[in-house]
DRENTORKOL-3810 file (N, C-alpha, C; in nm, 4 decimals):
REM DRENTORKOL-3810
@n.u->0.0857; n.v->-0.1173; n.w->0.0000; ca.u->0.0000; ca.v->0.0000; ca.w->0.0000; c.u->0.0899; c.v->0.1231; c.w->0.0000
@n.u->0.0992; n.v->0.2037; n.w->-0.0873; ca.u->0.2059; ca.v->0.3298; ca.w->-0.0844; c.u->0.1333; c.v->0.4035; c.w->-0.0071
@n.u->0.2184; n.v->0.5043; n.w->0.0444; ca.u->0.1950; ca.v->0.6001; ca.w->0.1069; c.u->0.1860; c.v->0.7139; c.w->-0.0211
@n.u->0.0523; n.v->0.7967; n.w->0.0606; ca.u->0.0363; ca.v->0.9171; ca.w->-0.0123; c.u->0.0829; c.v->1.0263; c.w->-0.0335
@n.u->0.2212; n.v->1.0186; n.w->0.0709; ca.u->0.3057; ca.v->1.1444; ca.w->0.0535; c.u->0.4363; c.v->1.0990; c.w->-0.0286
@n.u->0.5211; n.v->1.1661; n.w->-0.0406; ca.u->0.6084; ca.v->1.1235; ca.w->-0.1038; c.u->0.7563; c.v->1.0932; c.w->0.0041
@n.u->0.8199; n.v->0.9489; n.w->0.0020; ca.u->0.9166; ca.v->0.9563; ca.w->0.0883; c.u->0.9820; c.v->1.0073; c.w->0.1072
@n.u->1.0756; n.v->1.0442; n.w->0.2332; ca.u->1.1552; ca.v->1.1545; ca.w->0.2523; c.u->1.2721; c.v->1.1110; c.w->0.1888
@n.u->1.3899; n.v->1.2364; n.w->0.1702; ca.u->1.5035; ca.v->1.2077; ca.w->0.0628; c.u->1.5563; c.v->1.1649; c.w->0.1715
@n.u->1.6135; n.v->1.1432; n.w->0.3046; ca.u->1.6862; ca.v->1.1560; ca.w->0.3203; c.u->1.6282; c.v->1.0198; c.w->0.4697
@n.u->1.7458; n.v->0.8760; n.w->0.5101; ca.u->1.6086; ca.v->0.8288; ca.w->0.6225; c.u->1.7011; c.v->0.7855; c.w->0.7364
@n.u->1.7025; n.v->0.7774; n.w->0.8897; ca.u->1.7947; ca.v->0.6712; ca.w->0.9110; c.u->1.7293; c.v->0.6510; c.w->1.0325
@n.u->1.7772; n.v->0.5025; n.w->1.0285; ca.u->1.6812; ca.v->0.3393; ca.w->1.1548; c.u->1.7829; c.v->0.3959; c.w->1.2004
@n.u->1.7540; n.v->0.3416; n.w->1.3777; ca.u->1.7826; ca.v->0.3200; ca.w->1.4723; c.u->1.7808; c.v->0.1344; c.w->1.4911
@n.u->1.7954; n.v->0.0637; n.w->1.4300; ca.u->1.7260; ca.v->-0.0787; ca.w->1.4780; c.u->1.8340; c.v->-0.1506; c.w->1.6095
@n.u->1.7656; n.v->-0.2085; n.w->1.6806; ca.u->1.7722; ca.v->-0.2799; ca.w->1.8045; c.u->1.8726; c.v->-0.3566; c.w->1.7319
@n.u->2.0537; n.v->-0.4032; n.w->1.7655; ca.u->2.0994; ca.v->-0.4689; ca.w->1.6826; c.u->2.0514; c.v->-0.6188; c.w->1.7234
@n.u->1.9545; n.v->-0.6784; n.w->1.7684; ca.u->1.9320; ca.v->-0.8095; ca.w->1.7702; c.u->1.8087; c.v->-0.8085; c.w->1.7370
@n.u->1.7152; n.v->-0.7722; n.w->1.6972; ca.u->1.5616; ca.v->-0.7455; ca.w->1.6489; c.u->1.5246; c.v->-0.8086; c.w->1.5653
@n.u->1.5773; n.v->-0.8190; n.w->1.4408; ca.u->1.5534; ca.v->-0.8639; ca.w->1.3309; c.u->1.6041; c.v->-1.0322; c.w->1.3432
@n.u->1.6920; n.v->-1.0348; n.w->1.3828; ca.u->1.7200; ca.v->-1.1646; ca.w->1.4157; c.u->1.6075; c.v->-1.2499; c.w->1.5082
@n.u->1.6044; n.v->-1.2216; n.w->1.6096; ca.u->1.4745; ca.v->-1.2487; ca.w->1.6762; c.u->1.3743; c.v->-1.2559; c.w->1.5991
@n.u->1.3087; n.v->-1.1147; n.w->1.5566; ca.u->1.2080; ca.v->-1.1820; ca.w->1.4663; c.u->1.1767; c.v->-1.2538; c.w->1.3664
@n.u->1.2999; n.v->-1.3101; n.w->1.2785; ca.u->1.3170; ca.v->-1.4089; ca.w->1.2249; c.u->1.2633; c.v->-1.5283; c.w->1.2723
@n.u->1.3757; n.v->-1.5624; n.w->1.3634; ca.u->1.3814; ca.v->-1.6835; ca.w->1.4509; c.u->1.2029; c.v->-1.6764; c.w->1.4944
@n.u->1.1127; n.v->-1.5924; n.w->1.5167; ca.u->1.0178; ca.v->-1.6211; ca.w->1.5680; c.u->0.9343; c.v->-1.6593; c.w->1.4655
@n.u->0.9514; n.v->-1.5521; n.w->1.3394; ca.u->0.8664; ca.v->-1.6277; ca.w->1.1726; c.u->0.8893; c.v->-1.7448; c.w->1.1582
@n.u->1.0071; n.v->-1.8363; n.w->1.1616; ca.u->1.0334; ca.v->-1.9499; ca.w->1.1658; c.u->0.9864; c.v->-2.0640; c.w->1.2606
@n.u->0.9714; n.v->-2.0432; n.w->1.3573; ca.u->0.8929; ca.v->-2.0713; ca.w->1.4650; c.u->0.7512; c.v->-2.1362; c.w->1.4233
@n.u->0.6644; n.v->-1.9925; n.w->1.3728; ca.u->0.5495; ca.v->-1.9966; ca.w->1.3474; c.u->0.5255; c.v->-2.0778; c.w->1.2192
@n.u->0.6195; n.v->-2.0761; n.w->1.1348; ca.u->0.6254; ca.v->-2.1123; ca.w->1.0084; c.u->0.6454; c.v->-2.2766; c.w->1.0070
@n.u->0.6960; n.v->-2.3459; n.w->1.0964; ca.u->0.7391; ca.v->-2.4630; ca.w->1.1419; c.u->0.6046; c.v->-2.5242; c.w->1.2424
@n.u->0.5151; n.v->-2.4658; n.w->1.2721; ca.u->0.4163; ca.v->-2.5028; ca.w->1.4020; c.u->0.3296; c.v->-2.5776; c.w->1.3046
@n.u->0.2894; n.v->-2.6754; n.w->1.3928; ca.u->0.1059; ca.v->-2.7173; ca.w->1.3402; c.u->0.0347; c.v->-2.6510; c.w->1.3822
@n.u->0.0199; n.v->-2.5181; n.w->1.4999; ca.u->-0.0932; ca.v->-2.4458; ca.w->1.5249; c.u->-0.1308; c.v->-2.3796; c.w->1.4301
@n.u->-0.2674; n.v->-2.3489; n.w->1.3921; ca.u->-0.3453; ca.v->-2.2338; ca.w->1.3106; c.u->-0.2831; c.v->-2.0727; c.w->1.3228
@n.u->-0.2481; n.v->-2.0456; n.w->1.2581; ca.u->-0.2008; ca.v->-1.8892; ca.w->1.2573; c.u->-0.2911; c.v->-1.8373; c.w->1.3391
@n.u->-0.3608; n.v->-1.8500; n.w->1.3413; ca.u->-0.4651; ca.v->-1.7805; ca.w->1.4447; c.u->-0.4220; c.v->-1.8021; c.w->1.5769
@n.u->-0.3814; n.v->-1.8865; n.w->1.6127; ca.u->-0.3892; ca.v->-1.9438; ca.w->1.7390; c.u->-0.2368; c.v->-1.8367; c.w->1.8299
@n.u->-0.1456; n.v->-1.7765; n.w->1.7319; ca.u->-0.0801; ca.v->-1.7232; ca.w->1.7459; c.u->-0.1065; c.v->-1.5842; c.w->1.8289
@n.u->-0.2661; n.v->-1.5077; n.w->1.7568; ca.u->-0.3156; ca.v->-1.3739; ca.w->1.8186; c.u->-0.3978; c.v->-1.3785; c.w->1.9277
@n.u->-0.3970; n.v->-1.5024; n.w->1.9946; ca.u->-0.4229; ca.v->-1.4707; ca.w->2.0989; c.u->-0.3407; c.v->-1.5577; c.w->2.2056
@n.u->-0.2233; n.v->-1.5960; n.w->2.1771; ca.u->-0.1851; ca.v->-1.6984; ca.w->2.2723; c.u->0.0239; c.v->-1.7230; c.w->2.1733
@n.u->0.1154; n.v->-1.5856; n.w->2.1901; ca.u->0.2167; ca.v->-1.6041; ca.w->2.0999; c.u->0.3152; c.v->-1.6828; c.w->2.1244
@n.u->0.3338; n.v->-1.7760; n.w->2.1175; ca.u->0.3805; ca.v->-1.8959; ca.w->2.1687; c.u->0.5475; c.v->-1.9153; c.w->2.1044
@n.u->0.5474; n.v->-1.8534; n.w->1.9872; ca.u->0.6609; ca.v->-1.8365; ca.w->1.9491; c.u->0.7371; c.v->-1.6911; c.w->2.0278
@n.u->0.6970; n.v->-1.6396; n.w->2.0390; ca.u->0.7329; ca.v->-1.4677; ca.w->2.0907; c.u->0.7762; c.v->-1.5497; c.w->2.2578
@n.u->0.7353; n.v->-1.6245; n.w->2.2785; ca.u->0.7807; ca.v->-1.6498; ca.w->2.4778; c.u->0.8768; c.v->-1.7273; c.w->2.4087
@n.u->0.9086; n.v->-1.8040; n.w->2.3210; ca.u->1.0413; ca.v->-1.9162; ca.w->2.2799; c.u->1.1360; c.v->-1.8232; c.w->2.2541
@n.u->1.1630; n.v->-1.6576; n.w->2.2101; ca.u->1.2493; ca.v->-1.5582; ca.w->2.2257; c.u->1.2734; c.v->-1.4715; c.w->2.3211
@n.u->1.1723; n.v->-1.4780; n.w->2.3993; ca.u->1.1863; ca.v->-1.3910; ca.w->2.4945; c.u->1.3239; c.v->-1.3949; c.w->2.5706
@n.u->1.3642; n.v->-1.5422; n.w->2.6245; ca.u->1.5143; ca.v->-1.5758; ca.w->2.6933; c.u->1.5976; c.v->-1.4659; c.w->2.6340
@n.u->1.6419; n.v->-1.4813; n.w->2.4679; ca.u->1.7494; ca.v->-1.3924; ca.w->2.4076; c.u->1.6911; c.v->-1.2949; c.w->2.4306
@n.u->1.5399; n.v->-1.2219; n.w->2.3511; ca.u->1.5767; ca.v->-1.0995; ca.w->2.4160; c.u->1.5972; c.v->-1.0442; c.w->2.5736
@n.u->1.5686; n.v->-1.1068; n.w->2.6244; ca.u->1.6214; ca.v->-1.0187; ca.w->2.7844; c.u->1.7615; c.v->-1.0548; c.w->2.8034
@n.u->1.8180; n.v->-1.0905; n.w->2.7314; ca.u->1.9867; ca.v->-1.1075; ca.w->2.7762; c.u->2.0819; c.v->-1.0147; c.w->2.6713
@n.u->1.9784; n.v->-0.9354; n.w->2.5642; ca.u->2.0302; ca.v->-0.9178; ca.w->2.5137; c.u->1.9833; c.v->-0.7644; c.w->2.5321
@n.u->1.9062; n.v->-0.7202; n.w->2.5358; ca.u->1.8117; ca.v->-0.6232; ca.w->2.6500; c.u->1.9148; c.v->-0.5207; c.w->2.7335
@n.u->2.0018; n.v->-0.6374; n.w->2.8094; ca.u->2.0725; ca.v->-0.6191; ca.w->2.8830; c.u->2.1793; c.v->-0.4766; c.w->2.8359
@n.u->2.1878; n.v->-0.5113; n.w->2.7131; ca.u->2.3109; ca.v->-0.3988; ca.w->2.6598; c.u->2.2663; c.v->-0.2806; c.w->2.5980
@n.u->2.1020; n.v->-0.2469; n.w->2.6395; ca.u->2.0296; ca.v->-0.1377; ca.w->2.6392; c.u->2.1520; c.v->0.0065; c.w->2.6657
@n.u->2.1565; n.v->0.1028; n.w->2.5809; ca.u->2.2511; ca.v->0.2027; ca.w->2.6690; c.u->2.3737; c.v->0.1532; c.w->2.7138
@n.u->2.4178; n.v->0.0589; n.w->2.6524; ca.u->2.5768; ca.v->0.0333; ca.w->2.7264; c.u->2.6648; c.v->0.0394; c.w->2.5474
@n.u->2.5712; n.v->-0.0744; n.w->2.4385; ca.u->2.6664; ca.v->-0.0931; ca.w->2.3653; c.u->2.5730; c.v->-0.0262; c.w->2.2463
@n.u->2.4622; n.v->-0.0160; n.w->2.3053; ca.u->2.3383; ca.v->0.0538; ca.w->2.1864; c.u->2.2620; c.v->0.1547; c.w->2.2501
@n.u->2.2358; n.v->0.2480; n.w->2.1515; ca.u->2.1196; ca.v->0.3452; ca.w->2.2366; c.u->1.9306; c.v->0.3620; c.w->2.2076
@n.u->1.8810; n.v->0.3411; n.w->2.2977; ca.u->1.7373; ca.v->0.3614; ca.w->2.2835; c.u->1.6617; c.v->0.4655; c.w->2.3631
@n.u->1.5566; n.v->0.5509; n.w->2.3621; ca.u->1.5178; ca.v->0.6005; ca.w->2.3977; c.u->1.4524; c.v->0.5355; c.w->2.5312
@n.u->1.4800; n.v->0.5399; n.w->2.6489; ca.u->1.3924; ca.v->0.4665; ca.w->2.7487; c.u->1.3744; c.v->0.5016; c.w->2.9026
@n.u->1.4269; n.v->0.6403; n.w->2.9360; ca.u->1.4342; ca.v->0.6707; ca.w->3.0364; c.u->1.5598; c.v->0.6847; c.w->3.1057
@n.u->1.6246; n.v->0.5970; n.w->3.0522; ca.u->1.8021; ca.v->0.5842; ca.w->3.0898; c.u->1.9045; c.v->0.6406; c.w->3.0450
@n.u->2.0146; n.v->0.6517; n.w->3.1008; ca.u->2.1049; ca.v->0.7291; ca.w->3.0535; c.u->2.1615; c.v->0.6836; c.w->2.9249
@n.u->2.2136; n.v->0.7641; n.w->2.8267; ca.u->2.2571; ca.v->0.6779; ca.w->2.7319; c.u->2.4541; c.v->0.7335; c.w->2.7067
@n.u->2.4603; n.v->0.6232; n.w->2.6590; ca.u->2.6182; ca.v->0.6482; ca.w->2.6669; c.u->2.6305; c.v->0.7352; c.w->2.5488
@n.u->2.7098; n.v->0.8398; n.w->2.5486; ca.u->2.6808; ca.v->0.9322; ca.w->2.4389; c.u->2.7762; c.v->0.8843; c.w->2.2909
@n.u->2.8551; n.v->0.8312; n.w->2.2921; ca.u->2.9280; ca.v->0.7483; ca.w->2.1735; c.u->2.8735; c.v->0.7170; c.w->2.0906
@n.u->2.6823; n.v->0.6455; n.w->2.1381; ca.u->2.6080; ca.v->0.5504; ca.w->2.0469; c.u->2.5129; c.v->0.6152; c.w->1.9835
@n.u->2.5304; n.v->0.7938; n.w->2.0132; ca.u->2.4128; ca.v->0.8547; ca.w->1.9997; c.u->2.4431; c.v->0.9475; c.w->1.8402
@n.u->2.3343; n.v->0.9096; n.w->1.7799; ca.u->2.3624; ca.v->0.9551; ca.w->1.6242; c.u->2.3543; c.v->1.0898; c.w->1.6137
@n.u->2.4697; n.v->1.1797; n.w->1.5409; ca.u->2.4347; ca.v->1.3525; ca.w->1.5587; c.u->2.3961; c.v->1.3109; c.w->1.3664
@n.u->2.2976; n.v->1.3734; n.w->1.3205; ca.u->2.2903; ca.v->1.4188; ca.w->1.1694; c.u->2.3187; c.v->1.5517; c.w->1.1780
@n.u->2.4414; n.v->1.6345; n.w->1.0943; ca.u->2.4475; ca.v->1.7762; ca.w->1.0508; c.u->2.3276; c.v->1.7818; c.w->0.9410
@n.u->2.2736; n.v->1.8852; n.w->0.9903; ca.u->2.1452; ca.v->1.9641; ca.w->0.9109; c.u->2.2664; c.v->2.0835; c.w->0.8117
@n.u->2.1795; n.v->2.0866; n.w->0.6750; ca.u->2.2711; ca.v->2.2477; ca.w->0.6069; c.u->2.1754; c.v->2.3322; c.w->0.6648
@n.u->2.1674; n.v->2.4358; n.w->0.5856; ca.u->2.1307; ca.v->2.5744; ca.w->0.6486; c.u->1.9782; c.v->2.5856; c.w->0.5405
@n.u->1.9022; n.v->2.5110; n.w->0.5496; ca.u->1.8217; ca.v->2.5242; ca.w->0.4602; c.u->1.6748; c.v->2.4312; c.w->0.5495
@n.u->1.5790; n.v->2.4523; n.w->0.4779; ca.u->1.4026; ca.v->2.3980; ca.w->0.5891; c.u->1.4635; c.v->2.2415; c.w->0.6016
@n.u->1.4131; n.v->2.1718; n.w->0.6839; ca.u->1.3741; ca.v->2.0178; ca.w->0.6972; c.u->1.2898; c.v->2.0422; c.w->0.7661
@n.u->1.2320; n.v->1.9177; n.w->0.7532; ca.u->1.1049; ca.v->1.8572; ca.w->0.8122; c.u->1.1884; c.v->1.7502; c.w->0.8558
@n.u->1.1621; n.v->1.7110; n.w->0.9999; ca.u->1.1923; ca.v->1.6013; ca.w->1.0755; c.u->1.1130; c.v->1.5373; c.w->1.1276
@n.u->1.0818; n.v->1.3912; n.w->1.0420; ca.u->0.9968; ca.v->1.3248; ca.w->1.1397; c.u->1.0445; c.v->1.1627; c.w->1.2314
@n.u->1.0142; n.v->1.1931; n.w->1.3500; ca.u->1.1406; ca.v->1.0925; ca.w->1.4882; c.u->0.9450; c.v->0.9982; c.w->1.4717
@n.u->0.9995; n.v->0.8581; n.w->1.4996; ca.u->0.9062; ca.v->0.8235; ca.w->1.5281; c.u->0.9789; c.v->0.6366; c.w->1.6039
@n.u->0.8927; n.v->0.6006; n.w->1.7172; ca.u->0.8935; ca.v->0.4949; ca.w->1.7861; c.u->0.8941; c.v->0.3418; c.w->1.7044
@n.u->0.9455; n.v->0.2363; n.w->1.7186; ca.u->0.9545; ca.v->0.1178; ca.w->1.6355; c.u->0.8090; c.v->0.0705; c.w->1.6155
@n.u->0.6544; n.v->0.1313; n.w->1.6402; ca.u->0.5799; ca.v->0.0985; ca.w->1.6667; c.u->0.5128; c.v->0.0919; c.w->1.5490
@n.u->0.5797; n.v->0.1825; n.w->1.4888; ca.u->0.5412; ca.v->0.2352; ca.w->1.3780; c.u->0.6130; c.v->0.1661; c.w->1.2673
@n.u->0.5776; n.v->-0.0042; n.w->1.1989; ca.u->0.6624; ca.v->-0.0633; ca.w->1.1153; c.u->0.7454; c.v->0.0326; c.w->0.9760
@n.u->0.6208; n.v->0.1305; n.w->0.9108; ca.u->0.6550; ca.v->0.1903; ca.w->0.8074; c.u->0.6409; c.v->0.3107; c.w->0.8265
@n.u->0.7855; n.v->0.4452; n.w->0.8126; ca.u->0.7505; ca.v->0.5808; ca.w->0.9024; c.u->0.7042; c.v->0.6583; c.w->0.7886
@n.u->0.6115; n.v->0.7249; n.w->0.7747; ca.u->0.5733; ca.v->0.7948; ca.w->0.6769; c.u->0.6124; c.v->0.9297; c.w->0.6699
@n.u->0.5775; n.v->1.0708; n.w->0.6058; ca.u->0.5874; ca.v->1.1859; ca.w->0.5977; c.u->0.4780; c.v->1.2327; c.w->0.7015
@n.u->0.3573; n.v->1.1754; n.w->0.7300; ca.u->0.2746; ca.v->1.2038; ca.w->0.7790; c.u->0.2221; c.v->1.1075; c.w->0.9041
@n.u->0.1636; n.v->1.1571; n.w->1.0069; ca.u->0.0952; ca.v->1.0675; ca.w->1.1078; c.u->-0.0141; c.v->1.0246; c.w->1.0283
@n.u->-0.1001; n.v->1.0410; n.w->0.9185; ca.u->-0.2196; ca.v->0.9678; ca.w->0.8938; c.u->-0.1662; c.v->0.9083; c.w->0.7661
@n.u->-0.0630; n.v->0.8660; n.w->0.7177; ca.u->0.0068; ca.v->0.7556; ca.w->0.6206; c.u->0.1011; c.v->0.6771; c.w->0.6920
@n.u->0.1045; n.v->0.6744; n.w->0.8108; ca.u->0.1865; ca.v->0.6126; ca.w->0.9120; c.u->0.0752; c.v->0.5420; c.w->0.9671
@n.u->-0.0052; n.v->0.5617; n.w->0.9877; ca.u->-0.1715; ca.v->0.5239; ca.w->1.0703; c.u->-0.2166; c.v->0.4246; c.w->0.9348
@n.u->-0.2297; n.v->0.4806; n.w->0.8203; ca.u->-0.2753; ca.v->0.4016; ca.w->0.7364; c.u->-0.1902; c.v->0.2363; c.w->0.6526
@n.u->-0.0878; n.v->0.3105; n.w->0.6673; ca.u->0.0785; ca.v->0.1977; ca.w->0.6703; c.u->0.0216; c.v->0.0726; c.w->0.7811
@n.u->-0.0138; n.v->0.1124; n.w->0.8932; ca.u->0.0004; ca.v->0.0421; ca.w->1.0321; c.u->-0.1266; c.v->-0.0588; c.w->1.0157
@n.u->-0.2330; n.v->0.0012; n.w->0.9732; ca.u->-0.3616; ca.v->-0.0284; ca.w->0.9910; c.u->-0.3979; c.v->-0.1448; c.w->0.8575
@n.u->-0.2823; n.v->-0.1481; n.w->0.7491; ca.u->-0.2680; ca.v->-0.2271; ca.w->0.6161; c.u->-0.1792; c.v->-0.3406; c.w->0.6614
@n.u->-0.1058; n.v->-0.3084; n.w->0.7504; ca.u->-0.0131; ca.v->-0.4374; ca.w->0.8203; c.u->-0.0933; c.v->-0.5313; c.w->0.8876
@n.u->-0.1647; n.v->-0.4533; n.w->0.9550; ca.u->-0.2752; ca.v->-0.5176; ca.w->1.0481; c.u->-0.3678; c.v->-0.6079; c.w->0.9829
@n.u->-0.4257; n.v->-0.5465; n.w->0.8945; ca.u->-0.5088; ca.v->-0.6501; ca.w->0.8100; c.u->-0.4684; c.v->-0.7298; c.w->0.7229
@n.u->-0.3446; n.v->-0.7440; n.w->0.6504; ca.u->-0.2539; ca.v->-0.8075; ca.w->0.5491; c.u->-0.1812; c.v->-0.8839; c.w->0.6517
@n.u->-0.0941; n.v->-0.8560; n.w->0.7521; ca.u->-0.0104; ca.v->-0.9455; ca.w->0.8081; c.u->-0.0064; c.v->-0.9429; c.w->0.9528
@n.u->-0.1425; n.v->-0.9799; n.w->1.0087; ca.u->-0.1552; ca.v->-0.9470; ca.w->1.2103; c.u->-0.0612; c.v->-1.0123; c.w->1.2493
@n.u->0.0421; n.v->-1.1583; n.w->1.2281; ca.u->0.1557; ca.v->-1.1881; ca.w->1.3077; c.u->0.3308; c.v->-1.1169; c.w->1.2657
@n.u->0.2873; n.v->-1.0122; n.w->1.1834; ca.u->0.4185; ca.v->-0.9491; ca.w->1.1488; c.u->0.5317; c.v->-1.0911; c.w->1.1205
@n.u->0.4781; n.v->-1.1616; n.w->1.0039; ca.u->0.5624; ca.v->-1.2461; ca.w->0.9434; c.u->0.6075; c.v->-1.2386; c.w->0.8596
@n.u->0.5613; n.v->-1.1795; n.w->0.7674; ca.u->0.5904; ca.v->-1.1561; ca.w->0.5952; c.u->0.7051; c.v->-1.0470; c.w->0.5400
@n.u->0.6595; n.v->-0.9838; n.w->0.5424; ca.u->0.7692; ca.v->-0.8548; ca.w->0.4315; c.u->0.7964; c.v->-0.7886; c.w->0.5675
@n.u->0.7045; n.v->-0.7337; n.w->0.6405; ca.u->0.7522; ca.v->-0.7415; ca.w->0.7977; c.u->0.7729; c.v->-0.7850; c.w->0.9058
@n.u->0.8658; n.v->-0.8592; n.w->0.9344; ca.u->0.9156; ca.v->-0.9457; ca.w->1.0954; c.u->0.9292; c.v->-0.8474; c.w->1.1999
@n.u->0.8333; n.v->-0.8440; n.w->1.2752; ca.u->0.8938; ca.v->-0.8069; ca.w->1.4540; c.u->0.8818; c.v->-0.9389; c.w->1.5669
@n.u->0.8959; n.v->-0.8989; n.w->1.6790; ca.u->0.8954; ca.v->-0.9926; ca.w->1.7529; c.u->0.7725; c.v->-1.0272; c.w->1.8144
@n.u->0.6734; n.v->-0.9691; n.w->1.7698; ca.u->0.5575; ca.v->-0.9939; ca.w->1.8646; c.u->0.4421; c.v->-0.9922; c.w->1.7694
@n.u->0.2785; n.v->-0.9863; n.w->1.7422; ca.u->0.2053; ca.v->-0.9814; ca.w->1.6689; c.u->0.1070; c.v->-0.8347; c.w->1.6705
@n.u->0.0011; n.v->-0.8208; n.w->1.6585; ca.u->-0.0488; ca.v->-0.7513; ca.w->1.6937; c.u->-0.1749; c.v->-0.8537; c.w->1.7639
@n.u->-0.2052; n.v->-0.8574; n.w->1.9121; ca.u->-0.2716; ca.v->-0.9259; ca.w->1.9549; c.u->-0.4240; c.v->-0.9069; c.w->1.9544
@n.u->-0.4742; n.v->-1.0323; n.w->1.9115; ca.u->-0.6247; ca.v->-0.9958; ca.w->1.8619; c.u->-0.7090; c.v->-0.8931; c.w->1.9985
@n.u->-0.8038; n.v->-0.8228; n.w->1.8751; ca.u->-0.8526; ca.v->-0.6815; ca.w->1.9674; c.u->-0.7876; c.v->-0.5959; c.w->1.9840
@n.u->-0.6464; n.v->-0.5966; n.w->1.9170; ca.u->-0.5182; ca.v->-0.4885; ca.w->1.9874; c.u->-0.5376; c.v->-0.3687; c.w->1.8192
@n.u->-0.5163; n.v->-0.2463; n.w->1.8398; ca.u->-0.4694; ca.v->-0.1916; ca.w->1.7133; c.u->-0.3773; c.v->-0.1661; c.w->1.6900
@n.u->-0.2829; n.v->-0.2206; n.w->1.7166; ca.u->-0.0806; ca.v->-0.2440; ca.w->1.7303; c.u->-0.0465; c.v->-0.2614; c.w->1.8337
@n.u->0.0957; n.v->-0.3201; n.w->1.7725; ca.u->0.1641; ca.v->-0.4695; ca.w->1.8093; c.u->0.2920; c.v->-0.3866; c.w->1.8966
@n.u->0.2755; n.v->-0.2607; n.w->1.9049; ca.u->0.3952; ca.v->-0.1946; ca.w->2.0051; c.u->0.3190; c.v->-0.0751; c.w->2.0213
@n.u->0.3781; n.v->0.0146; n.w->2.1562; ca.u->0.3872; ca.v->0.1372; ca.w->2.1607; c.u->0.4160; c.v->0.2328; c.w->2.0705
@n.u->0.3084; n.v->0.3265; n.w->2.0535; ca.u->0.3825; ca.v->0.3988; ca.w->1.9549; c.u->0.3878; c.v->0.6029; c.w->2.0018
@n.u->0.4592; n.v->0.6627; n.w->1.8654; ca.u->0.5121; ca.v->0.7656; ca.w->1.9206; c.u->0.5477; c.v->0.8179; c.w->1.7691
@n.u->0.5319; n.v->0.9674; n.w->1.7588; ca.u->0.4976; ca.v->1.0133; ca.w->1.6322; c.u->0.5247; c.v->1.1689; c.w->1.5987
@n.u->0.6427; n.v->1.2231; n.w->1.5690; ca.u->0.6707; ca.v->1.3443; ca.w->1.6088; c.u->0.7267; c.v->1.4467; c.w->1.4375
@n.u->0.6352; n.v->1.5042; n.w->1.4448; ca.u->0.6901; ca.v->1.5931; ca.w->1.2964; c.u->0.7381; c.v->1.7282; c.w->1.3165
@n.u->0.8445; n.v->1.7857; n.w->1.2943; ca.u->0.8385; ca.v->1.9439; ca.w->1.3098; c.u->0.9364; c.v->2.0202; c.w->1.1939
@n.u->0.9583; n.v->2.1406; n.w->1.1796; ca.u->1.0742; ca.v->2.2209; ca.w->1.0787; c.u->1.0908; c.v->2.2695; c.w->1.1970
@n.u->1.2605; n.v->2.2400; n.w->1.1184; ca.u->1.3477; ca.v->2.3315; ca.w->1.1634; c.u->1.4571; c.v->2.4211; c.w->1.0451
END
């Protein structure tokens, strides 16, 4: 589903360096089960078979990686982008948000196409968790646009 704005020129992840791996390992999981895909949104049975790694890996929150979380962060890991002297639009947004758009309502609509195309985030998008039935996303989210 494209988004209706046009992507920004310019983009950069933050990703959890063990995330993707995990959520692999958990598509595979699911992909390997005799349970009904279904049985996944309300009961993620693969997501508790990762949980071990991620909390050990969790661990190096702010020490060897930085995330936004309340904690101090070691400043080494923390990304500066030089801006030129000319408008941007900056938009910061939370992992909650699989696809970040130009806009909060093509970010909403991104989210809400995942949801109905892929509720265990297996396919073209892997996270570690699903979106759990009755839930309208599968993480916290957080959504911030401004010029500077």
């Amino acid at each position: 589903m494209p988004a209706s704005s046009p992507l920004p020129s310019t983009y950069y992840d933050n990703p959890k360096p063990y995330e993707q791996e995990l959520a692999e390992r958990r598509a595979a999981i699911i992909a390997a089960s005799p349970e009904p895909h279904d049985h996944y949104l309300d009961n993620d049975t693969a997501r508790q078979g990762i949980i071990p790694r991620m909390l050990e890996t969790m661990q190096q929150q702010n020490k060897t990686y930085a995330v936004i979380d309340g904690f101090p962060i070691a400043e080494q890991h923390v990304r500066i982008v030089t801006l030129n002297f000319q408008p941007w639009e900056i938009v910061l947004a939370s992992d909650g948000y699989p696809f970040l758009c130009p806009t909060l309502d093509d970010s909403e609509k991104r989210l809400s196409h995942q949801r109905a195309t892929d509720p265990l985030n297996i396919g073209t998008f892997k996270a570690t968790k699903a979106f759990a039935r009755g839930n309208n996303s599968f993480d916290d989210r957080a959504y911030i646009r401004f010029r500077v």
